[in-house]
C-alpha positions, 0 to 999 in steps of 0.5 A, a space after each residue: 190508143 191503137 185497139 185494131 189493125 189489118 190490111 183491109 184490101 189485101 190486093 190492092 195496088 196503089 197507083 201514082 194517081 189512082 184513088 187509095 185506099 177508101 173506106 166507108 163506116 157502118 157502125 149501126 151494123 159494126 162493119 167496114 166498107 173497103 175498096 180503092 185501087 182494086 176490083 173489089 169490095 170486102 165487107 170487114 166485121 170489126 169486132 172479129 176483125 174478119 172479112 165476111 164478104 168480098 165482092 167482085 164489082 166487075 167495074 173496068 177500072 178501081 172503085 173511087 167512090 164507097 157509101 150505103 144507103 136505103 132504110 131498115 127493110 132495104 139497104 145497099 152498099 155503093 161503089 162508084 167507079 173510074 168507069 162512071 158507073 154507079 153500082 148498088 149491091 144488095 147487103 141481105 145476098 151474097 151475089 156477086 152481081 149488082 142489084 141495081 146499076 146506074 150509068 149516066 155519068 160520062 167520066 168517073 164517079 169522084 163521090 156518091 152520097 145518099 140523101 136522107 132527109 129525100 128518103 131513102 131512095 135518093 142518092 146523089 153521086 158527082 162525075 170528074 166533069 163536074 157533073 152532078 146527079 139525083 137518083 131515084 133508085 127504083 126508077 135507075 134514072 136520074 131525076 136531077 143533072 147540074 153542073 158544080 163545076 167548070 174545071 176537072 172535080 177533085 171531091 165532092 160532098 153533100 149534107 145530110 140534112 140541108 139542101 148544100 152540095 160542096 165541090 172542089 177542084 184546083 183552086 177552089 171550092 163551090 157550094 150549091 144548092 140541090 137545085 144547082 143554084 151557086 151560093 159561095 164560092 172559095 177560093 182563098 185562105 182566110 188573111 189579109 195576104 190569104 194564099 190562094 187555096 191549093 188543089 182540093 184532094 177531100 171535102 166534108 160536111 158536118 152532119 148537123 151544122 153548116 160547118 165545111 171542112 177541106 183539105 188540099 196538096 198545100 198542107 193546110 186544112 180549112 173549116 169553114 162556118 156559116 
């Protein structure tokens, strides 16, 4: 049953291979994180269906990344960008001005994700590169820099209580350890003629259990147990 509907990025401009339309859930505070092909974040009151906020990132290409992270007495909502940097605005003001920027990535940020069970000033984001770091938010430098993947990453995920990071790019998907470790690679549907898997376009992972799920450009979606 339908109970809402409006256009939540109202300049956006969809692109052939840009990111969409992307958004990020607060429901602990009702609210709606909305970006994508566009240069700005509105925050939405969901119960208003209003536009509360809307915030110009001044990033130099759209927002491909949306998230939030910090604890009850500070807390932030995340863009992360086509030009590789992550910004971090405070959610208590209504400047206009990232609180915190955090630019060590060389090409454009594919996800960003906080890392709760570190605390709530860690925060984990992934580069198209395949690179991947931790930040610790109130030094604005990485404390962790490993390689997931080789080809150009199409999505990544992190779990939010175990040590697992998921990548994925043209044909395969790569779970790692926090510290960079491999554990598994995919490559192929399940079967006894499995197809091999098509380029990867989202990944999740289940909040509690080790359960993966992904999706790619042949169709099909794939989840995956422990």
């Amino acid at each position: 049953e339908l109970v809402g509907g409006w256009k939540a990025s109202p300049d956006m401009k969809p692109a052939p291979r840009g990111p969409g339309h992307i958004l990020h859930m607060l429901s602990s505070q009702g609210r709606l994180l909305s970006g994508g092909d566009s240069l700005f974040l509105r925050v939405w009151d969901l119960q208003r269906e209003k536009c509360v906020q809307t915030i110009s990132t001044n990033a130099a290409g759209p927002l491909t990344a949306i998230t939030s992270c910090g604890d009850a007495n500070k807390s932030y909502m995340v863009t992360g960008a086509a030009d590789g940097i992550v910004r971090l605005f405070d959610d208590r003001v209504s400047s206009q001005e990232a609180s915190l920027s955090l630019n060590e990535h060389a090409s454009f940020v594919v996800s960003a994700e906080p890392l709760p069970a570190r605390g709530p000033h860690q925060l984990l984001s992934g580069a198209s590169t395949g690179e991947v770091k931790i930040w610790d938010i109130r030094t604005r430098r990485s404390v962790t820099t490993m390689q997931v993947q080789r080809d150009r990453m199409t999505a990544m995920a992190v779990h939010a209580h175990a040590p697992l990071v998921a990548s994925g790019s043209d044909g395969i998907i790569n779970l790692h350890t926090l510290t960079g470790e491999a554990v598994h690679s995919i490559k192929y549907h399940d079967g006894f003629l499995g197809q091999r898997i098509g380029p990867v376009r989202c990944l999740a992972l289940h909040p509690l259990k080790l359960v993966l799920a992904a999706g790619a450009t042949d169709s099909i979606i794939s989840i995956y147990s422990q």
